[in-house]
KEKE-3310 file (N, C-alpha, C; in steps of 0.2 Angstrom, whole numbers, plus 5000, padded with zeros to 4 digits):
npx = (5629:5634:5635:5647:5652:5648:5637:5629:5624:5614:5610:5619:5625:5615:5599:5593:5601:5616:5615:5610:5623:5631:5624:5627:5643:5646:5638:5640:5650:5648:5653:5654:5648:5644:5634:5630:5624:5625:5613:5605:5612:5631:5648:5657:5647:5654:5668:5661:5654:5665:5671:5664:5663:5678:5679:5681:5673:5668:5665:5653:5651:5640:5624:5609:5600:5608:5609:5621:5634:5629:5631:5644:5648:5643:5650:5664:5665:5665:5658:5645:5631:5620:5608:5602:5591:5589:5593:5582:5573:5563:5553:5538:5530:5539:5538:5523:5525:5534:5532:5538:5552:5552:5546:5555:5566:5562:5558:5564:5579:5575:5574:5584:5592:5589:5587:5603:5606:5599:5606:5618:5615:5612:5602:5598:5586:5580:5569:5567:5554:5540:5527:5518:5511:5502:5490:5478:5470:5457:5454:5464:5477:5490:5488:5500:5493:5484:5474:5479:5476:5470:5487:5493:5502:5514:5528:5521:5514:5525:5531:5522:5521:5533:5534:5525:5532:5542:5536:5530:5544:5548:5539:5540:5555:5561:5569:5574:5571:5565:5564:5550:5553:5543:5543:5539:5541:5556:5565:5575:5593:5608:5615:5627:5627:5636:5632:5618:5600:5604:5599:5601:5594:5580:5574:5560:5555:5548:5554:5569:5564:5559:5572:5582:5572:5573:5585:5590:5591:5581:5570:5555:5542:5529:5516:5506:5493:5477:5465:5463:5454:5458:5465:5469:5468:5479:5489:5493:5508:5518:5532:5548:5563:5580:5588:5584:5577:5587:5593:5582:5586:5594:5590:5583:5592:5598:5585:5583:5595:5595:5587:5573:5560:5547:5540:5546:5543:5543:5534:5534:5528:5538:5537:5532:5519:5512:5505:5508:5505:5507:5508:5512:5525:5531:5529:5537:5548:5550:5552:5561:5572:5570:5566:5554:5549:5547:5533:5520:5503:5498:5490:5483:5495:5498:5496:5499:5493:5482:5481:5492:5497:5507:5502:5512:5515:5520:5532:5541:5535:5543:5554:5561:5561:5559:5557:5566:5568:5561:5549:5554:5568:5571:5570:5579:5590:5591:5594:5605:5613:5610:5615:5628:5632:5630:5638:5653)
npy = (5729:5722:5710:5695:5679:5663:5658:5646:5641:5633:5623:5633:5634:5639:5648:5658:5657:5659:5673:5678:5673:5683:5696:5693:5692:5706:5714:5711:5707:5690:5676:5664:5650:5636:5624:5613:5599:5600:5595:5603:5614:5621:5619:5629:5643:5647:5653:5663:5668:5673:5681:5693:5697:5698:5689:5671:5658:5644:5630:5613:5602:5591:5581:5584:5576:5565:5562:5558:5564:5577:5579:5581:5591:5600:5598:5601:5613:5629:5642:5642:5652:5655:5648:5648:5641:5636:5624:5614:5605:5612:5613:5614:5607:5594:5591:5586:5577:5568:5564:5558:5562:5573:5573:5568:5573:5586:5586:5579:5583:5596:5592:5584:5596:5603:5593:5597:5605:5610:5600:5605:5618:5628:5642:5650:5651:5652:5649:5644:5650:5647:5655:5649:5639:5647:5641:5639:5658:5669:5682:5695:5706:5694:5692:5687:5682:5675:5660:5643:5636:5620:5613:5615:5606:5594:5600:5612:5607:5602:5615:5618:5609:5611:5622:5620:5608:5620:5625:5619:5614:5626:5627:5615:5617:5630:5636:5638:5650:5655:5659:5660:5663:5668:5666:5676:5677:5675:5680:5687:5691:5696:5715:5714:5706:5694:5682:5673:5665:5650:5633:5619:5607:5605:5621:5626:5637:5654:5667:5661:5654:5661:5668:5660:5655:5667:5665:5658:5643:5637:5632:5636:5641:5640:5645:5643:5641:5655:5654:5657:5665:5681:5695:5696:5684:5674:5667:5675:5683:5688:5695:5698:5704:5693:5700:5709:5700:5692:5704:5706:5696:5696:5708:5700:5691:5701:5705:5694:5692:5702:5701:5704:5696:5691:5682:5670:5661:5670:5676:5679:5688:5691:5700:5711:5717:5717:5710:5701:5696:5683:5684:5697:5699:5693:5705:5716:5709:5710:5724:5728:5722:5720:5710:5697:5684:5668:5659:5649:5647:5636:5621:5623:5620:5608:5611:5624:5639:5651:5664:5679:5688:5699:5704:5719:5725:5720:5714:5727:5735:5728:5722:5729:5733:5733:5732:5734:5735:5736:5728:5729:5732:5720:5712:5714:5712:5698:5696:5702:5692:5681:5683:5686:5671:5665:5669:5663)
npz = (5858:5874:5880:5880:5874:5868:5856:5849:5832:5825:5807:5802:5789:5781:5772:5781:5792:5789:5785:5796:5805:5797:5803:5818:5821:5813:5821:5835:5850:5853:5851:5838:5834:5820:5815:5805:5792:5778:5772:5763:5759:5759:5766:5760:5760:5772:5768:5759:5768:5777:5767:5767:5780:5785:5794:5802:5804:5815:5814:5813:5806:5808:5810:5817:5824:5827:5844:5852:5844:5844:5857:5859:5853:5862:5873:5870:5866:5874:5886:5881:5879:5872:5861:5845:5834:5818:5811:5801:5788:5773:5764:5759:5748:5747:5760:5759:5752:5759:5771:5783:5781:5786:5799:5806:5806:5809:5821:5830:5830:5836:5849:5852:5854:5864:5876:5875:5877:5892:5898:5900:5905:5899:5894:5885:5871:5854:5843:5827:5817:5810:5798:5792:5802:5807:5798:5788:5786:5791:5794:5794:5797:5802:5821:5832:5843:5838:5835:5832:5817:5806:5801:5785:5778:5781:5785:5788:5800:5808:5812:5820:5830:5836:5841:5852:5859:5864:5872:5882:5888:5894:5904:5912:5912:5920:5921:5908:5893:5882:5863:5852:5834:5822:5804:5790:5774:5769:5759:5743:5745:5756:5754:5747:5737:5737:5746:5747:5745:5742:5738:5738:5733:5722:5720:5731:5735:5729:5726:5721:5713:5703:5699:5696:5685:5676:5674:5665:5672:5674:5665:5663:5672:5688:5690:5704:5703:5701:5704:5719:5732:5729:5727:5713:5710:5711:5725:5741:5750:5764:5761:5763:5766:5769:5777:5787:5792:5798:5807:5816:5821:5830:5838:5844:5851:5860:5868:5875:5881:5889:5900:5895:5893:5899:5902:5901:5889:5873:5859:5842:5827:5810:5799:5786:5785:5774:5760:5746:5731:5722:5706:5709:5714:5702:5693:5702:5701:5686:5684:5689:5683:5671:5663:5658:5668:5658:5662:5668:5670:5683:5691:5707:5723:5732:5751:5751:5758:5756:5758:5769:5779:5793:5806:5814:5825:5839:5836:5834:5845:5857:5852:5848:5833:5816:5798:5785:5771:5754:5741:5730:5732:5737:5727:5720:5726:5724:5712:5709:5715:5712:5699:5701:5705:5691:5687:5691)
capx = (5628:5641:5639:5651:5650:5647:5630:5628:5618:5612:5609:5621:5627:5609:5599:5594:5606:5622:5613:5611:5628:5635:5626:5631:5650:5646:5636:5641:5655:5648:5659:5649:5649:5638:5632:5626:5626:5625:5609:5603:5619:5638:5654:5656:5643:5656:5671:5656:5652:5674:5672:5659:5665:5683:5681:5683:5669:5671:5659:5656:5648:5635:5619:5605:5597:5611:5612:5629:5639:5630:5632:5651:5649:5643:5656:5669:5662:5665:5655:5639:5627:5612:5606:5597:5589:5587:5591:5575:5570:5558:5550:5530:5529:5543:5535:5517:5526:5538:5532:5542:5557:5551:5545:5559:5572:5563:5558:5572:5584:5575:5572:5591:5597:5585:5593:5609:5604:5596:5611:5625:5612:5612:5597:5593:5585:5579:5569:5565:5548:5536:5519:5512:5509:5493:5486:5471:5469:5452:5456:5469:5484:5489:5492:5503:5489:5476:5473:5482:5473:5474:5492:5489:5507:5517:5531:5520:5516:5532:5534:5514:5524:5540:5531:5522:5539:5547:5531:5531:5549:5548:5534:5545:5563:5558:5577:5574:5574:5562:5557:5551:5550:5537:5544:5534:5543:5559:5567:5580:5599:5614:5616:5635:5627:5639:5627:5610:5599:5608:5595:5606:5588:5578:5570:5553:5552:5546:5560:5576:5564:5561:5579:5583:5572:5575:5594:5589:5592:5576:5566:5550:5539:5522:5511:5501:5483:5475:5459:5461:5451:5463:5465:5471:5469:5486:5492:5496:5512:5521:5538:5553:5571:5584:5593:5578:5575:5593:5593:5576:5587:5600:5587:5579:5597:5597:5579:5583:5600:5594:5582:5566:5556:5545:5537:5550:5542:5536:5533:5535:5529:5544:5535:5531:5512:5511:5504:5509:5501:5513:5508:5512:5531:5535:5529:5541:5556:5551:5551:5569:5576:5567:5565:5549:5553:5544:5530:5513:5496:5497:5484:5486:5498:5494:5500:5500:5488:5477:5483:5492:5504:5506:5503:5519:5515:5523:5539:5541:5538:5546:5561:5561:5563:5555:5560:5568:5569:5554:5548:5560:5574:5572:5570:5585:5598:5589:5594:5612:5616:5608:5617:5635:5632:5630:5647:5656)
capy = (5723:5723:5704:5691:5671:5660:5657:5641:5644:5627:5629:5640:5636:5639:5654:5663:5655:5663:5679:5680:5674:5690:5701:5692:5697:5713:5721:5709:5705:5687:5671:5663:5643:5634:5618:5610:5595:5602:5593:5607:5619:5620:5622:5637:5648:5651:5658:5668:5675:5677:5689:5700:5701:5697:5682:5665:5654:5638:5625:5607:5592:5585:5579:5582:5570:5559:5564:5557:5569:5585:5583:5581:5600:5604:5594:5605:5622:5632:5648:5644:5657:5653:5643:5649:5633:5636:5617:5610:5604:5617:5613:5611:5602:5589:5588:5582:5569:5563:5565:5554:5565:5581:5573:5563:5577:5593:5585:5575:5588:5599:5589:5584:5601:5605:5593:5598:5614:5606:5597:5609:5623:5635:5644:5654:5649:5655:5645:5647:5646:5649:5660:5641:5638:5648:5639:5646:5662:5674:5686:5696:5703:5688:5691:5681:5679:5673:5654:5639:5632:5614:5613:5615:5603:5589:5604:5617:5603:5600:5620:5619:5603:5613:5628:5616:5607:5623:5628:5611:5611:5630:5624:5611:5619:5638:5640:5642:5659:5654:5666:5659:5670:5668:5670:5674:5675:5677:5682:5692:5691:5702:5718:5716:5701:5689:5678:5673:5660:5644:5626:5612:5602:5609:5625:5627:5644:5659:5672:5659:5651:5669:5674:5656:5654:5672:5669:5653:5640:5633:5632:5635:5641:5638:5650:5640:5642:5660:5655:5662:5673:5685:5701:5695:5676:5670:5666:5682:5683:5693:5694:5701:5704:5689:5704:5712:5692:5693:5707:5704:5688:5702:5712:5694:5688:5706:5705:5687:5691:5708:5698:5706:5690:5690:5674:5663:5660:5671:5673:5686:5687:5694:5702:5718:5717:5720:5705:5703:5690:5679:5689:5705:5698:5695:5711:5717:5707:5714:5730:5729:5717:5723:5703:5694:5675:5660:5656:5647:5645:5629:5621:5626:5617:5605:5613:5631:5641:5656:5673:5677:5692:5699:5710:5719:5728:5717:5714:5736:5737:5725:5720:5736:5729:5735:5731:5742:5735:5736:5723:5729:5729:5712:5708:5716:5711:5692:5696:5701:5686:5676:5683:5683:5664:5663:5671:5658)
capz = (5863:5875:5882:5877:5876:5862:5852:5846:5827:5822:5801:5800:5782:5778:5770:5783:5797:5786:5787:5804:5807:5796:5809:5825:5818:5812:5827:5844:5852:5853:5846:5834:5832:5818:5816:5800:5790:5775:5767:5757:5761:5758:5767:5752:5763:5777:5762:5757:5777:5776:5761:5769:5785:5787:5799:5798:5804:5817:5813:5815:5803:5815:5810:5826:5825:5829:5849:5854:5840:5846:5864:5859:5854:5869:5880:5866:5867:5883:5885:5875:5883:5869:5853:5840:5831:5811:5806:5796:5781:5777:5758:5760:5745:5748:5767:5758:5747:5761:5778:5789:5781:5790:5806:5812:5806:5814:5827:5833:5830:5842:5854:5855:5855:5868:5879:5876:5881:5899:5901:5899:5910:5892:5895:5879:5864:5851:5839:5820:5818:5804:5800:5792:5810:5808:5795:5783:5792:5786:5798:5793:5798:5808:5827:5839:5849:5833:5835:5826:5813:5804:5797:5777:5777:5786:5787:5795:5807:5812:5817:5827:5836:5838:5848:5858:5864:5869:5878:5888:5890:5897:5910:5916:5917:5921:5921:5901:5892:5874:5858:5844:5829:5814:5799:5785:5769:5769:5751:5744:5747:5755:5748:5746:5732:5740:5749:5746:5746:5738:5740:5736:5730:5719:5725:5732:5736:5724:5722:5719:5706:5699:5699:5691:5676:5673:5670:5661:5673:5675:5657:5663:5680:5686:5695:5705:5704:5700:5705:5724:5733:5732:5721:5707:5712:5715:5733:5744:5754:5765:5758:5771:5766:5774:5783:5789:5796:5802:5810:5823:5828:5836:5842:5850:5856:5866:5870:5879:5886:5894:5903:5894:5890:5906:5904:5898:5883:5868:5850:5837:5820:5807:5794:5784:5789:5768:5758:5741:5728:5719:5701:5709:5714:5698:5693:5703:5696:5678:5684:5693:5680:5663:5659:5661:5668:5658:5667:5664:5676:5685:5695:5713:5723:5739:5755:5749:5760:5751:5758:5775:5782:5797:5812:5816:5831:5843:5837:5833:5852:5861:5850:5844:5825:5809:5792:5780:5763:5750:5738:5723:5736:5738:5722:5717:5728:5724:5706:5709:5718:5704:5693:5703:5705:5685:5684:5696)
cpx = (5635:5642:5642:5651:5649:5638:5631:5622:5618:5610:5612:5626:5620:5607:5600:5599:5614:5623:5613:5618:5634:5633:5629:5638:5651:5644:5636:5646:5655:5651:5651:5651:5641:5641:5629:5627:5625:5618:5606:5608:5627:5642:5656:5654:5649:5663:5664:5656:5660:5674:5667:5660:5671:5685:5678:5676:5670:5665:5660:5650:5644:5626:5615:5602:5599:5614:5620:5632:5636:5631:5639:5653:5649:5648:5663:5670:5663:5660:5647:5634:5619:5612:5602:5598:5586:5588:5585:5575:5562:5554:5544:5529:5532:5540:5527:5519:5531:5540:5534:5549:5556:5549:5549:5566:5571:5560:5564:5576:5584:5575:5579:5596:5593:5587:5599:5610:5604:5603:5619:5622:5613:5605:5590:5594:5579:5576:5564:5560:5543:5527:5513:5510:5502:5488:5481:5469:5462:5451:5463:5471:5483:5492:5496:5498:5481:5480:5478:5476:5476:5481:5490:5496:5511:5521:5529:5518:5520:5534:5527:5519:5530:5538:5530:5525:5541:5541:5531:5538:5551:5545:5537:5550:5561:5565:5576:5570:5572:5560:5555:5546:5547:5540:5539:5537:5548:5563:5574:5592:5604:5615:5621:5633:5633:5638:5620:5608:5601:5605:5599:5600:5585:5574:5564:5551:5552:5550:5565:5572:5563:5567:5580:5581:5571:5582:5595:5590:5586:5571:5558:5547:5533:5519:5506:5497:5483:5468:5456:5457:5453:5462:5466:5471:5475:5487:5494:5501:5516:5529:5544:5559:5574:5587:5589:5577:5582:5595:5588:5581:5592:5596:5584:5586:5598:5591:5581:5590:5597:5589:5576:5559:5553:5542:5538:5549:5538:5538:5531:5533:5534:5541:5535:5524:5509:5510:5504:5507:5509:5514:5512:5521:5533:5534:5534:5549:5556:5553:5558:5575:5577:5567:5560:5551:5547:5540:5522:5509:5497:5491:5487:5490:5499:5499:5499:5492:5488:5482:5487:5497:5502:5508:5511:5521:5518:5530:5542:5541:5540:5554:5563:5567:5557:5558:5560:5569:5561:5554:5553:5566:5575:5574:5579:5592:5596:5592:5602:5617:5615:5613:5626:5636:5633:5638:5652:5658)
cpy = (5722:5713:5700:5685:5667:5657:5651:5643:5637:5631:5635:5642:5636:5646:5658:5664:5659:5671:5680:5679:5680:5696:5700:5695:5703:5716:5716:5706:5695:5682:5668:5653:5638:5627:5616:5603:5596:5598:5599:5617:5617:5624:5630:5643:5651:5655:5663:5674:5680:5682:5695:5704:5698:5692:5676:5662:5648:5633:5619:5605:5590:5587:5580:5581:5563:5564:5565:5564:5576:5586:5583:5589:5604:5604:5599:5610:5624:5639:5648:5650:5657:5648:5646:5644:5636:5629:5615:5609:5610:5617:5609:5605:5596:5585:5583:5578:5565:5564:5563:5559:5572:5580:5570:5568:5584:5591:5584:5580:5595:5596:5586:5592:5605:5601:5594:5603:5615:5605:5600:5617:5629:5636:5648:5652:5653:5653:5649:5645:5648:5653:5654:5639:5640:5645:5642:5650:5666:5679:5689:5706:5699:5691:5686:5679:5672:5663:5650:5637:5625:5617:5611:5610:5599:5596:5611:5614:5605:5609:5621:5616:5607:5619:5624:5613:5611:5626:5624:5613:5618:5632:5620:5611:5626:5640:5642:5648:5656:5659:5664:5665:5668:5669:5670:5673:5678:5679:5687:5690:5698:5707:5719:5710:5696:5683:5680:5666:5654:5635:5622:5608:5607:5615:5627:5634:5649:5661:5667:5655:5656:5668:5667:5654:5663:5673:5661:5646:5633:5634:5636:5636:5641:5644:5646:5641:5649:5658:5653:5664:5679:5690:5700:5685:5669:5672:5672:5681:5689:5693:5699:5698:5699:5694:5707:5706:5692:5696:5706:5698:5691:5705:5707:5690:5694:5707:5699:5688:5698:5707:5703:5701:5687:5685:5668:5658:5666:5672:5680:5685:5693:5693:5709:5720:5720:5712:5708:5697:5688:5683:5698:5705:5698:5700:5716:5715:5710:5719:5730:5725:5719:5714:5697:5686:5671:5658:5654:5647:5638:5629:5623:5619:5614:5606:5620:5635:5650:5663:5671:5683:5695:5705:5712:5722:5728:5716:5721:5737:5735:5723:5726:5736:5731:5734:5737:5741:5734:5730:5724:5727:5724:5708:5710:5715:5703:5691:5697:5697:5681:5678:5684:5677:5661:5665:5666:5652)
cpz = (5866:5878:5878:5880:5866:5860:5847:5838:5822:5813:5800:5793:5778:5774:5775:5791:5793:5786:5793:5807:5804:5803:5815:5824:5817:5817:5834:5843:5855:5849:5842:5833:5826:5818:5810:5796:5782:5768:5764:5758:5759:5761:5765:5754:5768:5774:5760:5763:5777:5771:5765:5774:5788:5792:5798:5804:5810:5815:5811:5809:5807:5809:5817:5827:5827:5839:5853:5852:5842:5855:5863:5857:5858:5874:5875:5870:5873:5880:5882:5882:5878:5863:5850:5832:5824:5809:5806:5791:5781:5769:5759:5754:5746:5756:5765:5753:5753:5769:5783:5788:5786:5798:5809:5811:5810:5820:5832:5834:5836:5846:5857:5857:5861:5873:5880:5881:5890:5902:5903:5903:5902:5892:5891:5875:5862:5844:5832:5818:5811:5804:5796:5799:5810:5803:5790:5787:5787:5789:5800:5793:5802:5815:5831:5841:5843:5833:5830:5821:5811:5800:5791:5775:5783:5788:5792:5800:5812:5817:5822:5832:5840:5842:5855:5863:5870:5873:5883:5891:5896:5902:5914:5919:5916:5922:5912:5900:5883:5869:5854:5841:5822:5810:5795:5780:5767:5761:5750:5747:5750:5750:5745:5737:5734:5742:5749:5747:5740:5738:5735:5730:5726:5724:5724:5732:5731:5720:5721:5712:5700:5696:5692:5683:5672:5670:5666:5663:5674:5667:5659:5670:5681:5690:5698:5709:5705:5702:5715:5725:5734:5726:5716:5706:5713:5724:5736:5750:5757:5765:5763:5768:5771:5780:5787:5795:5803:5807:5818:5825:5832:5840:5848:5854:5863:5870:5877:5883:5890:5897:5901:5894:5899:5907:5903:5892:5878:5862:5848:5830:5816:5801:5789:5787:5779:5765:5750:5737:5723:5711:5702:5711:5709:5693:5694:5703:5691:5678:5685:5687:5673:5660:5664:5661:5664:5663:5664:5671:5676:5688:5704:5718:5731:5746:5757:5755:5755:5753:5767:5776:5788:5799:5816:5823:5838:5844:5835:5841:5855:5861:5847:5837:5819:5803:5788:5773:5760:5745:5733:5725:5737:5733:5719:5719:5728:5717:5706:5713:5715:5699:5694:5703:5699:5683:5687:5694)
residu = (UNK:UNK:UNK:UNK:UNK:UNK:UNK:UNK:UNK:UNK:UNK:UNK:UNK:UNK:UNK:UNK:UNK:UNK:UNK:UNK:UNK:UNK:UNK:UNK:UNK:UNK:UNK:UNK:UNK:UNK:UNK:UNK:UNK:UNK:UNK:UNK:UNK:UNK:UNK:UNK:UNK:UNK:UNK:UNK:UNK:UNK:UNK:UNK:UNK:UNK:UNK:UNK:UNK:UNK:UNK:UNK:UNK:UNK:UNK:UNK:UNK:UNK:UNK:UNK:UNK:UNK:UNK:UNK:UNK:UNK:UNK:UNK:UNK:UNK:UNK:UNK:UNK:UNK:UNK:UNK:UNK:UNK:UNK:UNK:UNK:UNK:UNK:UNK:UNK:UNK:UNK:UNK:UNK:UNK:UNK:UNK:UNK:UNK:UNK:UNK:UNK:UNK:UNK:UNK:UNK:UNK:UNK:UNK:UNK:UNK:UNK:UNK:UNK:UNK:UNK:UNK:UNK:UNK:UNK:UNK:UNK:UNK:UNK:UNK:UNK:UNK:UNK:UNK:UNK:UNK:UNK:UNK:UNK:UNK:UNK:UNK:UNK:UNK:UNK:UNK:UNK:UNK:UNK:UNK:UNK:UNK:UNK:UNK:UNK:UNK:UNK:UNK:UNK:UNK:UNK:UNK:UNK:UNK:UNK:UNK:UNK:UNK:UNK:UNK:UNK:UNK:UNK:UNK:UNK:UNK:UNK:UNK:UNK:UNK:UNK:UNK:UNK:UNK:UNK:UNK:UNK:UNK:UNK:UNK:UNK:UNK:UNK:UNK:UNK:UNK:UNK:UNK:UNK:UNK:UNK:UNK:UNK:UNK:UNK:UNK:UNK:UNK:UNK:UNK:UNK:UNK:UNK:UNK:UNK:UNK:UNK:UNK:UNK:UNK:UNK:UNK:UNK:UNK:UNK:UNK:UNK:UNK:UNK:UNK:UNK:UNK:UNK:UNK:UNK:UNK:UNK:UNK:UNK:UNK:UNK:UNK:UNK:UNK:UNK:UNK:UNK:UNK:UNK:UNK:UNK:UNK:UNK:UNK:UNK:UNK:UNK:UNK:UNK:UNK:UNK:UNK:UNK:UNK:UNK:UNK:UNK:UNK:UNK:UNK:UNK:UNK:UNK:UNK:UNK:UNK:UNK:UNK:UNK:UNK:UNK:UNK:UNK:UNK:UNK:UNK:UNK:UNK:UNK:UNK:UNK:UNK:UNK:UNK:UNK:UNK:UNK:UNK:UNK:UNK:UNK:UNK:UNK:UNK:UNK:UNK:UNK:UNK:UNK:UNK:UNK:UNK:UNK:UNK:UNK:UNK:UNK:UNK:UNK:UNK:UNK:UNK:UNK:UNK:UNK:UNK:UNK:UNK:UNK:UNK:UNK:UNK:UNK:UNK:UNK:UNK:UNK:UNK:UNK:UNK:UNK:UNK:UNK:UNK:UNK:UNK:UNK:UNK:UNK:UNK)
# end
């Protein structure tokens, strides 16, 4: 990628915002500026980015949710040329016990950095969006095009509401240049083991409760609910390496500066298009690790939708992106960044 300018990467001492600030450094000659306020992150992540790839980080303390403090970045900053918006709170269960906390922080926060954007004429963005947007799907794999359903969580709300934003606000100013990208389940750490996923709070997601009560940090794990309709009755996920994640948001900053994006908005899902049940992941950590984690059958847990992975045929030929790590590979470089953490 030969242009040059600065990309704003809101969440960028996050999981998968610190990943994708490795490859911007590593494969563009774009500056890189992040933005976090470290509620479920730390300072610590950009030492971590400096070991991997020999450059130092600039990044600001701002909450954005408080408007003032981030137009003060923008009025800083010269050159931005995009944003790519990862701040959220993103834990389903936390969102169905404390739903004012997820709507007044991903809303707001876009809704201010989307201004800023307006205001300072920065025309590409790049929003982090989720594959809960589709809600209980029963035609599957999911396509871009397949319907919303009800959100099964205040948190996947907030990413229905956050499409619908940048689709309004790209009807309005047709100067903006929108992509948002679906993730589905992103897992897994760096393979240098240096950096991985690190949740400050306690952790919602699968693999970091894996890795942890496998190296004895958490005493005990649940499985919640076998009695699916699924293969084996646990939840089915389609599970996707962070670098893998990483990388389509390079392929989607060249997608959107090489003026491909014909209609000023569209949407990608970032998946394997391979659905894995929650049983069948920790399978694959026994296998990679030889130590099976503590774990008991719980009841199933409110939010969680049934099965769900996703059509990849879109983001293969447009962004010309396909994922290249395997289920083991995940787990295993999830497992030697647990277990570099343990040593520290």
């Amino acid at each position: 990628m030969t242009k040059s300018g600065t990309i704003i990467v809101t969440g960028g001492a996050g999981y998968i915002g610190s990943h994708t600030i490795i490859e911007l450094i590593e494969t563009t000659n774009l500056k890189v500026v992040s933005i976090d306020n470290y509620s479920n992150s730390n300072e610590e992540t950009y030492n971590r980015i400096k070991q991997i790839t020999g450059k130092d980080v600039k990044y600001y303390d701002v909450n954005l949710c408080n408007y003032e403090n981030t137009l003060k970045i923008f009025e800083i900053e010269k050159d931005i040329i995009g944003v790519i918006h990862f701040a959220a709170f993103k834990s389903v269960p936390e969102s169905v016990d404390n739903p004012y906390k997820y709507y007044n922080n991903n809303i707001n926060s876009l809704l201010n950095i989307l201004q800023c954007c307006l205001k300072f004429n920065i025309t590409n963005f790049i929003f982090s969006s989720s594959c809960s947007v589709y809600g209980n799907i029963y035609e599957l794999p999911v396509k871009e095009s397949t319907p919303f359903n009800k959100a099964e969580s205040p948190y996947a709300y907030t990413k229905q509401v956050g499409e619908e934003i940048l689709k309004d606000y790209c009807k309005a100013y047709p100067q903006l240049n929108a992509i948002s990208l679906r993730y589905f389940n992103p897992v897994g750490a760096h393979v240098s083991g240096l950096i991985g996923e690190l949740p400050i709070n306690k952790p919602s997601s699968l693999v970091p409760i894996i890795t942890r009560t496998a190296i004895g940090d958490i005493e005990q794990m649940s499985v919640h609910g076998i009695d699916y309709n699924t293969r084996d009755g646990s939840c089915i996920r389609d599970y996707i390496h962070v670098t893998d994640i990483a990388i389509a948001h390079i392929k989607a900053v060249h997608f959107i500066l090489s003026n491909k994006n014909k209609y000023n908005y569209s949407v990608f899902n970032l998946g394997t298009g391979n659905g894995v049940s929650v049983l069948e992941a920790l399978s694959s950590f026994e296998k990679i690790s030889g130590i099976k984690p503590n774990y008991i059958i719980g009841p199933r847990r409110p939010g969680d939708v049934e099965s769900i992975y996703s059509d990849t045929n879109k983001s293969r030929k447009e962004l010309d992106w396909k994922p290249k790590y395997n289920l083991d590979e995940m787990m295993e470089s999830a497992w030697k960044w647990e277990n570099n953490l343990k040593k520290q």
